[in-house]
C-alpha positions, 0 to 999 in steps of 0.5 A: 529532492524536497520537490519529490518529498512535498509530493509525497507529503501530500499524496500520504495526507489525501490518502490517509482517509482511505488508507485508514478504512483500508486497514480497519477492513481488512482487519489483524490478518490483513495487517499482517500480510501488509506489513509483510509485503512492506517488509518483503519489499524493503528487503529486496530494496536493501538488497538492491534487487530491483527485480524482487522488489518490483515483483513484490511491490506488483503482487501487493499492489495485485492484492490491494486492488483486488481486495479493493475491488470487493468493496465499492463502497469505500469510495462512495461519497459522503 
């Protein structure tokens, strides 16, 4: 698989920017949940529950974009 691992060896490096702005908005609180999302995935994973992993994986994703979507300018450029 060392195809898919250079893909997501790229997609993690051109996201760090915006995963690092990401993180420092929304502050100790929301690090909190998103380490808890992870880890509520992960367990699902180890599970092998794919239902709970995916439904997981939906809401912190649902909530990312959400959060994301109060503050346009992340993505202005410059």
């Amino acid at each position: 698989m060392p195809e898919l691992q250079s893909l997501i060896q790229r997609y993690w490096n051109k996201t760090q920017r915006y995963r690092s702005a990401f993180t420092h908005l929304v502050g100790p609180q929301g690090r909190w949940l998103m380490h808890y999302e992870h880890r509520l995935i992960m367990e699902a994973i180890k599970r092998r529950d794919s239902e709970g992993s995916a439904s997981h994986l939906l809401g912190h994703i649902r909530r990312t974009r959400m959060t994301l979507a109060e503050h346009p300018e992340m993505f202005a450029p410059g």
